[in-house]
KEPA-986348 format. One record per atom (N, C-alpha, C, O): residue number from 0; atom name; y, x, z. Coordinates in steps of 0.02 Angstrom, whole numbers. Example, Ala and Ser with C-alpha at 12.3 -4.5 7.8 and 13.67 -1.06 7.14 Angstrom:
<rs>
{r 0,"N",{-284,660,390}}
{r 0,"CA",{-225,615,390}}
{r 0,"C",{-165,660,390}}
{r 0,"O",{-166,712,423}}
{r 1,"N",{-112,642,354}}
{r 1,"CA",{-53,684,357}}
{r 1,"C",{2,645,394}}
{r 1,"O",{57,670,402}}
</rs>
This chain:
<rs>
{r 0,"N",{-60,41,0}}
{r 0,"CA",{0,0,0}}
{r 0,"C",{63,44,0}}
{r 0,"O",{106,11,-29}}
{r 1,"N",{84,91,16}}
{r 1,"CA",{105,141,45}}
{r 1,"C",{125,162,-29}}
{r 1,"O",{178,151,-57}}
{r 2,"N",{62,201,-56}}
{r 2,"CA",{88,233,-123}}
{r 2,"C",{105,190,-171}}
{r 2,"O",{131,218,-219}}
{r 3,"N",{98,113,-178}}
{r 3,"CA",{126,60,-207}}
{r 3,"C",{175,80,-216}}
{r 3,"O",{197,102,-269}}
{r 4,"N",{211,73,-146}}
{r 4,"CA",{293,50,-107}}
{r 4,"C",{324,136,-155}}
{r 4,"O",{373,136,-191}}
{r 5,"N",{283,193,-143}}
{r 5,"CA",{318,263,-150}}
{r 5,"C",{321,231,-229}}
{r 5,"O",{379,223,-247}}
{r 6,"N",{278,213,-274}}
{r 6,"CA",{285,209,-353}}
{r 6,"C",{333,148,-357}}
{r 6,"O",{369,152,-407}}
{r 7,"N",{336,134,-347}}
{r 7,"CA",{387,50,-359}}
{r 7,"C",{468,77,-340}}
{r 7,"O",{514,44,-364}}
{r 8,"N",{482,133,-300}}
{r 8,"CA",{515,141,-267}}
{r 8,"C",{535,206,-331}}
{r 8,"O",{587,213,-364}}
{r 9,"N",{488,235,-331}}
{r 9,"CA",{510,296,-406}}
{r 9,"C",{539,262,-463}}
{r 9,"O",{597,270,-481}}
{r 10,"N",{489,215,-497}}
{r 10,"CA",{490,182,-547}}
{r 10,"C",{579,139,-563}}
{r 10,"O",{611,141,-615}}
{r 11,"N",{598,101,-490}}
{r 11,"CA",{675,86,-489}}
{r 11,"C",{730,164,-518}}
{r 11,"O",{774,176,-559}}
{r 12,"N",{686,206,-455}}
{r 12,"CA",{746,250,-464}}
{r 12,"C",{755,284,-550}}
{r 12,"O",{806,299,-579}}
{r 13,"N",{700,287,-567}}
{r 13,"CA",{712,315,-645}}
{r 13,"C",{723,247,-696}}
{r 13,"O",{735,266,-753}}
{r 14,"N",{721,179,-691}}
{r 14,"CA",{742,150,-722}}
{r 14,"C",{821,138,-731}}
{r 14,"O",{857,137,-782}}
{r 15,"N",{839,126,-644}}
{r 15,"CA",{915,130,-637}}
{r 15,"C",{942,191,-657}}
{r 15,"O",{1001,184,-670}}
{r 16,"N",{920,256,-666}}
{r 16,"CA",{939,323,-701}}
{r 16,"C",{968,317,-778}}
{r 16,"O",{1019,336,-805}}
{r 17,"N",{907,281,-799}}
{r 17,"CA",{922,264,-877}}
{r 17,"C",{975,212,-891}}
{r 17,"O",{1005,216,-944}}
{r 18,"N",{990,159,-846}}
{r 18,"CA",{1034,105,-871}}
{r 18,"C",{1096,133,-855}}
{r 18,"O",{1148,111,-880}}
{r 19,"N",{1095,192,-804}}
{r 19,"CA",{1177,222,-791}}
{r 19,"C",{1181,269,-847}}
{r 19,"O",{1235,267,-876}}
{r 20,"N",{1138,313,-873}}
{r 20,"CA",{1148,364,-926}}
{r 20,"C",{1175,318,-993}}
{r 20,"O",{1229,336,-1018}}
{r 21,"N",{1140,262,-1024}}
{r 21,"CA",{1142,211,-1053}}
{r 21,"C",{1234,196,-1059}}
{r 21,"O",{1276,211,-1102}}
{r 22,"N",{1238,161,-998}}
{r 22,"CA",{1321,126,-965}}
{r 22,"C",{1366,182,-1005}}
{r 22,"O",{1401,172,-1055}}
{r 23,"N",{1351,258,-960}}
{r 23,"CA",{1381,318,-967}}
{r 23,"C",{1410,323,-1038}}
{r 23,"O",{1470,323,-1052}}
{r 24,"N",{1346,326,-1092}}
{r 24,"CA",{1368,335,-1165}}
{r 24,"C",{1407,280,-1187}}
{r 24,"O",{1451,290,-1229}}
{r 25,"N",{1394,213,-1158}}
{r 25,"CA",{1421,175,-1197}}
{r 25,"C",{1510,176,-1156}}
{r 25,"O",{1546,131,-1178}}
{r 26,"N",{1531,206,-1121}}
{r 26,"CA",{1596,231,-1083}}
{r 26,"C",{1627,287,-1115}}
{r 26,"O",{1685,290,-1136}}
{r 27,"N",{1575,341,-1119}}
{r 27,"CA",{1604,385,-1157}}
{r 27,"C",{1634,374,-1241}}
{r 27,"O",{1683,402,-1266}}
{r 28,"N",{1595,331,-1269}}
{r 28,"CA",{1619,312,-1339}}
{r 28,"C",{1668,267,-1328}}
{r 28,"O",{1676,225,-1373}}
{r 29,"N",{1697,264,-1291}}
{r 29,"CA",{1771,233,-1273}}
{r 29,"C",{1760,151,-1305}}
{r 29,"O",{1810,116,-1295}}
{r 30,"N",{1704,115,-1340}}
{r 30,"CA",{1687,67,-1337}}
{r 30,"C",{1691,66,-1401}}
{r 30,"O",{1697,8,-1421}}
{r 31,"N",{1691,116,-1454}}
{r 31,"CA",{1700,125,-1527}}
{r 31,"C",{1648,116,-1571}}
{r 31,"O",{1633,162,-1610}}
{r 32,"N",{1607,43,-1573}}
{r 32,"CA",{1550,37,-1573}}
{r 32,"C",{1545,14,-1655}}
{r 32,"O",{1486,1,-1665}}
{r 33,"N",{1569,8,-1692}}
{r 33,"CA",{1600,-24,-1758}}
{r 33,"C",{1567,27,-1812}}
{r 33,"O",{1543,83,-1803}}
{r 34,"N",{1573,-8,-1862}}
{r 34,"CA",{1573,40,-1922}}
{r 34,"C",{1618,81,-1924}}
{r 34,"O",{1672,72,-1897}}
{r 35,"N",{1593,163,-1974}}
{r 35,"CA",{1640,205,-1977}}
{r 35,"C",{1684,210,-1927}}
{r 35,"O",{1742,229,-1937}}
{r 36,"N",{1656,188,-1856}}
{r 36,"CA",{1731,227,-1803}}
{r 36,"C",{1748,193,-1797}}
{r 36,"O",{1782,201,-1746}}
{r 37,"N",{1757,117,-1822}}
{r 37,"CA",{1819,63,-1816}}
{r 37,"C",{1817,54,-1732}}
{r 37,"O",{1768,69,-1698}}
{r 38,"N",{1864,34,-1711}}
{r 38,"CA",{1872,5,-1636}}
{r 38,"C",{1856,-57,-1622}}
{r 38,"O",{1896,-100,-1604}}
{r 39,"N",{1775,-69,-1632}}
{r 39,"CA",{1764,-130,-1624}}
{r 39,"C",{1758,-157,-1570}}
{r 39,"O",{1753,-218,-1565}}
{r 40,"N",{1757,-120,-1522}}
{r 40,"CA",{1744,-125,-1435}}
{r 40,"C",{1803,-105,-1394}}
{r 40,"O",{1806,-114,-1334}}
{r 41,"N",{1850,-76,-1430}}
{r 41,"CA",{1911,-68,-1372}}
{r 41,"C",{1929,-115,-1303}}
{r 41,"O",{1903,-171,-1304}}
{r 42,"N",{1945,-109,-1281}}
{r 42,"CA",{1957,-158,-1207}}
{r 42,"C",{1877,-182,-1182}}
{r 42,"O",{1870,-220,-1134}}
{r 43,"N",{1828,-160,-1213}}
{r 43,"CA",{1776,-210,-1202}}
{r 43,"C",{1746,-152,-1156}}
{r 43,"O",{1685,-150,-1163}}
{r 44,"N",{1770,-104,-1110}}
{r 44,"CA",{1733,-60,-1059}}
{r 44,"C",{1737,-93,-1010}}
{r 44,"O",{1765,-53,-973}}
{r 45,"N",{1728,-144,-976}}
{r 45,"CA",{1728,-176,-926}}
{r 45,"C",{1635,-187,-898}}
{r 45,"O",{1607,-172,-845}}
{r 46,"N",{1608,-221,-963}}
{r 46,"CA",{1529,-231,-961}}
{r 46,"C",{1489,-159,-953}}
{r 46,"O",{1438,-153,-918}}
{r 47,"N",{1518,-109,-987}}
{r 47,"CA",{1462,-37,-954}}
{r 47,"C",{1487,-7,-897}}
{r 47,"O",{1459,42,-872}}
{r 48,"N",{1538,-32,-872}}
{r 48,"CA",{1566,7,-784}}
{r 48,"C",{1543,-56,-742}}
{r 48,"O",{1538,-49,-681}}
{r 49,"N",{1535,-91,-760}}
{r 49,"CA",{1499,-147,-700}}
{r 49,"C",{1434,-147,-724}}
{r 49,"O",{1405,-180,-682}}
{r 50,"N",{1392,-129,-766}}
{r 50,"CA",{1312,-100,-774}}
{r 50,"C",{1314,-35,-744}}
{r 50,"O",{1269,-21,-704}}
{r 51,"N",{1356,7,-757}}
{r 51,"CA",{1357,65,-711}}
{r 51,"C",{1347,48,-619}}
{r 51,"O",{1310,65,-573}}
{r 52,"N",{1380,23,-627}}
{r 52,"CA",{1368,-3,-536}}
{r 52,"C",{1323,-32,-529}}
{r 52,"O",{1280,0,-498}}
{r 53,"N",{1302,-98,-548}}
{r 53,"CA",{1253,-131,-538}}
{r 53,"C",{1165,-78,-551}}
{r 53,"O",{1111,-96,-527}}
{r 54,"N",{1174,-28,-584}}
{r 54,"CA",{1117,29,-602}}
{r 54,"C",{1121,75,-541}}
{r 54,"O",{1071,106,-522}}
{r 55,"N",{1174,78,-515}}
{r 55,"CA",{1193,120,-472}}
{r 55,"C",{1163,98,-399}}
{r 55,"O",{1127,126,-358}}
{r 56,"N",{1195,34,-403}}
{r 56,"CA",{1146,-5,-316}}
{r 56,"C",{1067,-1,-338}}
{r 56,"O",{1024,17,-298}}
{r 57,"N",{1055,-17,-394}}
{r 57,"CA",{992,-21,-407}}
{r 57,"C",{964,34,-388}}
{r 57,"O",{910,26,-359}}
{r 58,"N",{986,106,-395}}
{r 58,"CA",{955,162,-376}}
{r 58,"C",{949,169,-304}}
{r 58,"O",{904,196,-271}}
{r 59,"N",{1008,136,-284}}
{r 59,"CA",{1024,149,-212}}
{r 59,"C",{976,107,-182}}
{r 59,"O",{939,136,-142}}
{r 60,"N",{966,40,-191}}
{r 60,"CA",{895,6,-167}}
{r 60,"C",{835,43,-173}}
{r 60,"O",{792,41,-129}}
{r 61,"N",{826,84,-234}}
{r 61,"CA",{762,110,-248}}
{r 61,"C",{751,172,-194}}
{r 61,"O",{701,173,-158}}
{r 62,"N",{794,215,-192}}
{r 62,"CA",{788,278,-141}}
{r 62,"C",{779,248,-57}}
{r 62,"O",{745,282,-18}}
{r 63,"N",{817,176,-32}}
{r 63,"CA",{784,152,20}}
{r 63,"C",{707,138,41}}
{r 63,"O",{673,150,90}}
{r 64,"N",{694,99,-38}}
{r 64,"CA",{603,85,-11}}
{r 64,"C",{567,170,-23}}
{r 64,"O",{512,181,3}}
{r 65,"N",{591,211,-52}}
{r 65,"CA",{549,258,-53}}
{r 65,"C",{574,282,14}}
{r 65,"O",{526,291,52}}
{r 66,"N",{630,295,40}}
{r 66,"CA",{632,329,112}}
{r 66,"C",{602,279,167}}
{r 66,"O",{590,306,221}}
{r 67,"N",{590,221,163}}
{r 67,"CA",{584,175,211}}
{r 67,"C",{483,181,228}}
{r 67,"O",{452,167,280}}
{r 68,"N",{452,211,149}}
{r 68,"CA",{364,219,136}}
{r 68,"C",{371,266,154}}
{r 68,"O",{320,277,188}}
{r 69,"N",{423,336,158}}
{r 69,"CA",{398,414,189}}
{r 69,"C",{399,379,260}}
{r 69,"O",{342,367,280}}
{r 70,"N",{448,359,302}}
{r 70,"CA",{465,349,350}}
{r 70,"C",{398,300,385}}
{r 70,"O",{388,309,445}}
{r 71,"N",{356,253,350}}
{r 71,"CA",{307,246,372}}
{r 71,"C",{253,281,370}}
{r 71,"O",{216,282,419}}
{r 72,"N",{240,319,308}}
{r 72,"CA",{175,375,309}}
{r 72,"C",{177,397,361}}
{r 72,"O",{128,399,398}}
{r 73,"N",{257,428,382}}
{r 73,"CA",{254,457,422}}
{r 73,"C",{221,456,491}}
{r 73,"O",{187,494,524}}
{r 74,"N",{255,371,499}}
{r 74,"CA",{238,357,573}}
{r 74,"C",{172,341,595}}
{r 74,"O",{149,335,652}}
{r 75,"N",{130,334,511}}
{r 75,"CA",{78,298,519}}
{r 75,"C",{10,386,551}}
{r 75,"O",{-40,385,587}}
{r 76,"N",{43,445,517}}
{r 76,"CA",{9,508,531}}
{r 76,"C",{20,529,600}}
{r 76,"O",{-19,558,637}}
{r 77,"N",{76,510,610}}
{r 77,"CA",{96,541,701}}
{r 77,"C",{35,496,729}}
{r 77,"O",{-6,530,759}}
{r 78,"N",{17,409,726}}
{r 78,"CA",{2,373,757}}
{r 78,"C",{-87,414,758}}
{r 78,"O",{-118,417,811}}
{r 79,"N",{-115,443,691}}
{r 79,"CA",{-180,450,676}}
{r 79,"C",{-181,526,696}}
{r 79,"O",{-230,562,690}}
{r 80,"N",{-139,539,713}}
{r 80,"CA",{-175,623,732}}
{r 80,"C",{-152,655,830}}
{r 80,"O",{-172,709,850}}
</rs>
């Protein structure tokens, strides 16, 4: 159950990795998403800085259940030895 919680808990953190790297590019192209360069997205950076965050808690949830499964392995080895 344990290594469930540790993989479920990885699996967030590298998914939320990708949707911020994702956010990132689509921030860095200043939203210039158009043919040939056109500025078809100008003003429209609002949707990848609030996916940026929302990827961001997501990671931040994910690194809890993995510290929350060490934190029981843990307690569960003190209890067995």
């Amino acid at each position: 159950m344990i290594n469930n919680s540790l993989s479920v808990g990885v699996q967030g953190i590298q998914s939320g990795m990708a949707g911020i790297e994702n956010a990132a590019k689509k921030i860095a192209r200043g939203g210039v998403d158009g043919p040939q360069g056109t500025a078809a997205g100008v003003g429209n950076l609002a949707e990848p800085m609030i996916d940026m965050i929302l990827y961001e808690r997501s990671v931040e949830a994910s690194a809890q259940v993995v510290k929350t499964a060490d934190e029981t392995l843990g307690t569960l080895l003190d209890i067995r030895a």
